[in-house]
TIKOLDREN-82890 format. One record per residue: residue number from 1; residue in three letters; x, y, z of N, C-alpha, C in turn. Coordinates in steps of 0.05 Angstrom, whole numbers, plus 5000, padded with zeros to 4 digits. Layout:
BEGIN
+-----+------+------+------+------+-------+-------+-------+------+------+------+
! pos ! code ! n_xx ! n_yy ! n_zz ! ca_xx ! ca_yy ! ca_zz ! c_xx ! c_yy ! c_zz !
+-----+------+------+------+------+-------+-------+-------+------+------+------+
! NUM !  ALA !    X !    Y !    Z !     X !     Y !     Z !    X !    Y !    Z !
...
+-----+------+------+------+------+-------+-------+-------+------+------+------+
end
This chain:
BEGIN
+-----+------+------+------+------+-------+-------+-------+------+------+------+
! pos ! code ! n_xx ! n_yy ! n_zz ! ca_xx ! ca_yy ! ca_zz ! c_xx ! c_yy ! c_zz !
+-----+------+------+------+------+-------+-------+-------+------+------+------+
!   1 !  UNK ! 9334 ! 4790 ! 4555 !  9349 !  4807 !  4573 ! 9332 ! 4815 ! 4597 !
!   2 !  UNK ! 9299 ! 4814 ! 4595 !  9288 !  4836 !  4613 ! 9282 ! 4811 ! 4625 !
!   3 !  UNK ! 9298 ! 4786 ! 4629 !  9281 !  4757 !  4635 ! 9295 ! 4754 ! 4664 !
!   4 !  UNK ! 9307 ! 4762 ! 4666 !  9333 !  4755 !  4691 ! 9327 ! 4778 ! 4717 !
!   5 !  UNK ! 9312 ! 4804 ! 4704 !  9289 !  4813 !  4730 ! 9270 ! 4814 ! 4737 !
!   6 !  UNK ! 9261 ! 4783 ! 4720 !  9226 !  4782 !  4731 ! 9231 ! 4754 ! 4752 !
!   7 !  UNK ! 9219 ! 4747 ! 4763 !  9218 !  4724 !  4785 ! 9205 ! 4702 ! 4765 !
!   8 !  UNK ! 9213 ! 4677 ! 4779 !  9198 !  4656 !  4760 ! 9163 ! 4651 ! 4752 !
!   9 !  UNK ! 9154 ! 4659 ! 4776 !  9122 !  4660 !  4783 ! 9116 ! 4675 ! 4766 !
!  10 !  UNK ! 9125 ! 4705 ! 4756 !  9120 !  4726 !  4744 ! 9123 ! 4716 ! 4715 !
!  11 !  UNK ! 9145 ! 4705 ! 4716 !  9152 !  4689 !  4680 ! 9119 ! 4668 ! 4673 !
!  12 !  UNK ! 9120 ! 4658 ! 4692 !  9089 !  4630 !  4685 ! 9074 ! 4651 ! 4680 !
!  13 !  UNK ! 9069 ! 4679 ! 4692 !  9043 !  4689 !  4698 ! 9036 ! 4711 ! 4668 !
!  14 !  UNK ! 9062 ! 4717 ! 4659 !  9067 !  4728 !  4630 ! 9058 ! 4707 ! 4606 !
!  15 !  UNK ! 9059 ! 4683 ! 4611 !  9054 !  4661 !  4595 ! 9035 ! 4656 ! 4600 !
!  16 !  UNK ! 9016 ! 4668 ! 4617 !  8990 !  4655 !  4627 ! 8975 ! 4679 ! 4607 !
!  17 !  UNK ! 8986 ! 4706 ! 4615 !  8969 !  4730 !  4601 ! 8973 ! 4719 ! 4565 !
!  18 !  UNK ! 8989 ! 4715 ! 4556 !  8996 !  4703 !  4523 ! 8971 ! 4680 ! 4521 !
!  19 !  UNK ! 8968 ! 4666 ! 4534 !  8954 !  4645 !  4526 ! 8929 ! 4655 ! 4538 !
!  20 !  UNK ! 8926 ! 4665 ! 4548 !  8887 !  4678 !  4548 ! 8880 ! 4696 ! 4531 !
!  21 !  UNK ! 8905 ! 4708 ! 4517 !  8897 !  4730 !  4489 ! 8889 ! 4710 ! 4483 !
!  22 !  UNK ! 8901 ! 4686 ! 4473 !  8901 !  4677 !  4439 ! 8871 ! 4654 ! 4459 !
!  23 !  UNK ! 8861 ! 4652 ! 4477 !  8837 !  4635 !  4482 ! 8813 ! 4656 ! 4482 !
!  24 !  UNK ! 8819 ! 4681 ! 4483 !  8797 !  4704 !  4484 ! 8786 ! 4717 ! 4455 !
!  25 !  UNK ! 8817 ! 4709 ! 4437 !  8811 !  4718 !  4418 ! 8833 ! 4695 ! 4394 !
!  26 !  UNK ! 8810 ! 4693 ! 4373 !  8825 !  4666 !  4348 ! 8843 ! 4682 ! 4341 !
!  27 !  UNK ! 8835 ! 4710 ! 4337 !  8860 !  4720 !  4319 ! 8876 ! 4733 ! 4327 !
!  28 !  UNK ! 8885 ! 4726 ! 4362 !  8905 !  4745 !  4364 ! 8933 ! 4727 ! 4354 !
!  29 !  UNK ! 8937 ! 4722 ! 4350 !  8956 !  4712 !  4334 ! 8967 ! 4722 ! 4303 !
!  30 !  UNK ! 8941 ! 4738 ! 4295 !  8947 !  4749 !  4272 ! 8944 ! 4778 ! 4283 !
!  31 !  UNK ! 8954 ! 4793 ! 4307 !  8948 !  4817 !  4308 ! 8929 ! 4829 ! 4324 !
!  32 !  UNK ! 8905 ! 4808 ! 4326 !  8877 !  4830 !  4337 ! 8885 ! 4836 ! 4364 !
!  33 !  UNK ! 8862 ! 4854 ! 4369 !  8861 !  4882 !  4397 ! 8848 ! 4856 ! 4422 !
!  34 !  UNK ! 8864 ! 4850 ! 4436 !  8851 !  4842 !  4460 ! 8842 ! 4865 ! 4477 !
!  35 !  UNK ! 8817 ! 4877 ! 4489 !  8815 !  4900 !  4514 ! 8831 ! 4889 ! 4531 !
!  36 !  UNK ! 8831 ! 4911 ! 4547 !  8848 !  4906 !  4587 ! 8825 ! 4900 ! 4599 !
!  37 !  UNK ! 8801 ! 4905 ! 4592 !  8780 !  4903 !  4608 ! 8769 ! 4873 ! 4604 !
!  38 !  UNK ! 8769 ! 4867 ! 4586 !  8769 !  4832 !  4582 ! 8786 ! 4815 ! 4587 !
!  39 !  UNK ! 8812 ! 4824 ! 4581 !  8836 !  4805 !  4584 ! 8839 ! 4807 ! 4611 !
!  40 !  UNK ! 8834 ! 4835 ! 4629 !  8847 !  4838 !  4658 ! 8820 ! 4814 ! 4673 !
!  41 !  UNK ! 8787 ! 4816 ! 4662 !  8772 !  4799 !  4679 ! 8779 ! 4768 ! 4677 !
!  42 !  UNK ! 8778 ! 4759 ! 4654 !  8791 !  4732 !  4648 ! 8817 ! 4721 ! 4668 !
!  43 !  UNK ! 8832 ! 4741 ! 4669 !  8860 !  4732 !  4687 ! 8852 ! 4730 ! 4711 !
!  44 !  UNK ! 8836 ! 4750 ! 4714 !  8825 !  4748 !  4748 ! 8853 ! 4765 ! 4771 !
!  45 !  UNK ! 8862 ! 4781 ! 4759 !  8884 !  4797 !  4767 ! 8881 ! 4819 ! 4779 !
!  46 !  UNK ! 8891 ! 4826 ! 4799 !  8882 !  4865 !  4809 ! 8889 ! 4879 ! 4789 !
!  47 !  UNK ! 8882 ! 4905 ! 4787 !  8898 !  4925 !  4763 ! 8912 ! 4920 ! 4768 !
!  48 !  UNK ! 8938 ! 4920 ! 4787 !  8956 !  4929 !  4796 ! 8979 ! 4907 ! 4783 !
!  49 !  UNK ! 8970 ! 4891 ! 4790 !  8985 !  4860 !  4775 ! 8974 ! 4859 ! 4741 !
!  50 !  UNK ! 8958 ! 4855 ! 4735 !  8959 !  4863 !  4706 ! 8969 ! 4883 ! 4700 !
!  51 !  UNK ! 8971 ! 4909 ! 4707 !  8987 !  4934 !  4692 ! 9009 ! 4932 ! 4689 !
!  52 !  UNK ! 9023 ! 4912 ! 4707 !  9049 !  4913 !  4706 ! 9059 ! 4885 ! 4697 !
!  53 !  UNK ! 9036 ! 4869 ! 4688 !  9046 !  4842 !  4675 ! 9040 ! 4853 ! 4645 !
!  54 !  UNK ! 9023 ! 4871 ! 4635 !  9020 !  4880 !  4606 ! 9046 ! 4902 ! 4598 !
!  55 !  UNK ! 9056 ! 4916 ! 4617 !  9074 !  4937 !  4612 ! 9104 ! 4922 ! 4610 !
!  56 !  UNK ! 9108 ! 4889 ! 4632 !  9129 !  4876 !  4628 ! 9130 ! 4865 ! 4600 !
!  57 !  UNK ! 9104 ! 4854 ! 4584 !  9100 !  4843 !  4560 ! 9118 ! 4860 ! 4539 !
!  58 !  UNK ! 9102 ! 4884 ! 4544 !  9107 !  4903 !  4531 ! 9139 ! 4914 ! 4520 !
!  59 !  UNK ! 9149 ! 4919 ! 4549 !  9173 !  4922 !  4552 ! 9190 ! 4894 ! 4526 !
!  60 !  UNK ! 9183 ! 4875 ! 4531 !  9202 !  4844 !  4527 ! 9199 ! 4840 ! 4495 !
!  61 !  UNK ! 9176 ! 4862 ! 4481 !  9171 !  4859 !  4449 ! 9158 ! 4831 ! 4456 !
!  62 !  UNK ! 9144 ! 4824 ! 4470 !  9107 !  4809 !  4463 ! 9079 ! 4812 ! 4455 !
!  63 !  UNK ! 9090 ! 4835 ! 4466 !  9061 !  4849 !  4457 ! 9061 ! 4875 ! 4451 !
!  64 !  UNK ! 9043 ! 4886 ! 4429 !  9041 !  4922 !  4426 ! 9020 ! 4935 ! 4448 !
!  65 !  UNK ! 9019 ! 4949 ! 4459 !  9000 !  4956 !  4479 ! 8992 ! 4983 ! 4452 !
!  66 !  UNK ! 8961 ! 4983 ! 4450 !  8943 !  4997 !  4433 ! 8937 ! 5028 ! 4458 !
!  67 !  UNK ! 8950 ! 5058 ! 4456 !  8951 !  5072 !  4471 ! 8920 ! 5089 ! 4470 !
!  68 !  UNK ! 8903 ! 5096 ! 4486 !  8880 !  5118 !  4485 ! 8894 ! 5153 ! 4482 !
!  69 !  UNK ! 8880 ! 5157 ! 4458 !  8899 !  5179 !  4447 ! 8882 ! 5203 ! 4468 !
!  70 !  UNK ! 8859 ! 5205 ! 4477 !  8850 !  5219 !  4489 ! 8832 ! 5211 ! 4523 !
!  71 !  UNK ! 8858 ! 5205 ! 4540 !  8849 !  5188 !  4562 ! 8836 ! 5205 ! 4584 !
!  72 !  UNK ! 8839 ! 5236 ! 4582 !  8832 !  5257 !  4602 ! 8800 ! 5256 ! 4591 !
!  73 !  UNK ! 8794 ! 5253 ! 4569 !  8761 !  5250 !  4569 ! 8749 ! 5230 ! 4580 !
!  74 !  UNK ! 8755 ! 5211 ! 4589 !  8742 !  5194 !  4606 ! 8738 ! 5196 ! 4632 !
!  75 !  UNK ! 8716 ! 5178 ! 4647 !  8712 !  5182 !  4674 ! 8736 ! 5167 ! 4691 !
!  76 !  UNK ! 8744 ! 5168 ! 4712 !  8756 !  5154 !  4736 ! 8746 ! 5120 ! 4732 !
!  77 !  UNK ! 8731 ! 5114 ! 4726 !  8717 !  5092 !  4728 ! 8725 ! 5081 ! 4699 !
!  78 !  UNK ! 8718 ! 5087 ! 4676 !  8727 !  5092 !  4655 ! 8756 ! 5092 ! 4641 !
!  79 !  UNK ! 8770 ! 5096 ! 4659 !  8809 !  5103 !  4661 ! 8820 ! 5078 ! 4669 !
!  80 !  UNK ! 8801 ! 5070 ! 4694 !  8818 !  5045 !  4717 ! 8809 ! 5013 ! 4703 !
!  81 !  UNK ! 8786 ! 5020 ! 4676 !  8785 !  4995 !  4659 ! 8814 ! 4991 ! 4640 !
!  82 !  UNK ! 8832 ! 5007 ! 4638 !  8853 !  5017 !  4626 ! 8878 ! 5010 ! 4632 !
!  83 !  UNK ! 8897 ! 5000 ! 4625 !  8928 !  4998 !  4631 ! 8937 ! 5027 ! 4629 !
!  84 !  UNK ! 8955 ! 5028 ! 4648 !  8967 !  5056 !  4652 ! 9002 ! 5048 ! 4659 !
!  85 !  UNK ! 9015 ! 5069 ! 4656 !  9041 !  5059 !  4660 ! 9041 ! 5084 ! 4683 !
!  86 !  UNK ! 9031 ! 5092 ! 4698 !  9029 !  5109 !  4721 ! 9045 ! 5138 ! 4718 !
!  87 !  UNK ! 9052 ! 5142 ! 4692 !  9062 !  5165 !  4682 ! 9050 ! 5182 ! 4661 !
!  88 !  UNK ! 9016 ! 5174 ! 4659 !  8997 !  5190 !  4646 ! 8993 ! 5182 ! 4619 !
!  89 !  UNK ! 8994 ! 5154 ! 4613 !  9000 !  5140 !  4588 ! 8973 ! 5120 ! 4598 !
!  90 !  UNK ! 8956 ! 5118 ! 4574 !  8932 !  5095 !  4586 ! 8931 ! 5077 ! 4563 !
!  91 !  UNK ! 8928 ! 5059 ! 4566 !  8926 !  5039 !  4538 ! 8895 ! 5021 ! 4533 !
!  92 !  UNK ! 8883 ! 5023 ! 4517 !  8863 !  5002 !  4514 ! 8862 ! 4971 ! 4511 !
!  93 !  UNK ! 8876 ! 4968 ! 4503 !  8888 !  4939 !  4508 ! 8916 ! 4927 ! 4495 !
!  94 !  UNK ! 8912 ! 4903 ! 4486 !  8946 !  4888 !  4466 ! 8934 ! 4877 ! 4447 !
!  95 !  UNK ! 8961 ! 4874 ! 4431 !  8957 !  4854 !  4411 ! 8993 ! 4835 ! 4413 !
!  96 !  UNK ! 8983 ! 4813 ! 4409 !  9011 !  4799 !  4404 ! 9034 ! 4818 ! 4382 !
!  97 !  UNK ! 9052 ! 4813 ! 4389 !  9071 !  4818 !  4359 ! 9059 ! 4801 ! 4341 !
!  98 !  UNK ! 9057 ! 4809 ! 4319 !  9059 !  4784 !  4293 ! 9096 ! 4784 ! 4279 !
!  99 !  UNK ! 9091 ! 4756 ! 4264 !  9119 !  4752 !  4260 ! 9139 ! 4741 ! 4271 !
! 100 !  UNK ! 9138 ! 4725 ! 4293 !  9161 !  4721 !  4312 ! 9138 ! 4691 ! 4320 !
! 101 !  UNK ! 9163 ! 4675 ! 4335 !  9154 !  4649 !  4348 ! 9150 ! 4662 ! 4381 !
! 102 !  UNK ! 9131 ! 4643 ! 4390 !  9123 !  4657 !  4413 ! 9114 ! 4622 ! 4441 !
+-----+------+------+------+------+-------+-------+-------+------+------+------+
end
């Protein structure tokens, strides 16, 4: 459903973030924590385009985004290694769904 308001470029580029989890990490496929801070350098993406290609994942049930339960203790520097949904929500990284074909 959420496929018909992303652009096609945006669709490859969602399929591009899926397949650098599972090349960054063997087991994301069974679950494991990819960081934003690894997954965002690997992509080679501004925050700005990764935050909103992890939060579209997110949105579509591809991925669980793993939330920082205490994100006000960190520095500015510290925060912007972070996915944020720009409404005071910071996440440390994803993990695939498990269970589903992908």
């Amino acid at each position: 459903a959420h496929a018909r308001n992303v652009r096609w470029g945006e669709l490859r580029a969602l399929g591009e973030l899926v397949r650098l989890m599972r090349q960054l990490d063997a087991g994301a496929d069974r679950g494991a924590l990819v960081t934003a801070r690894v997954l965002r350098g690997a992509a080679g993406l501004s925050k700005k385009q990764f935050d909103e290609l992890a939060l579209q994942l997110s949105r579509a049930g591809r991925i669980v985004l793993h939330r920082h339960d205490f994100a006000s203790s960190l520095s500015v520097v510290e925060r912007d290694e972070l996915v944020t949904d720009g409404e005071g929500q910071y996440f440390v990284g994803m993990a695939l769904r498990t269970g589903q074909v992908q």
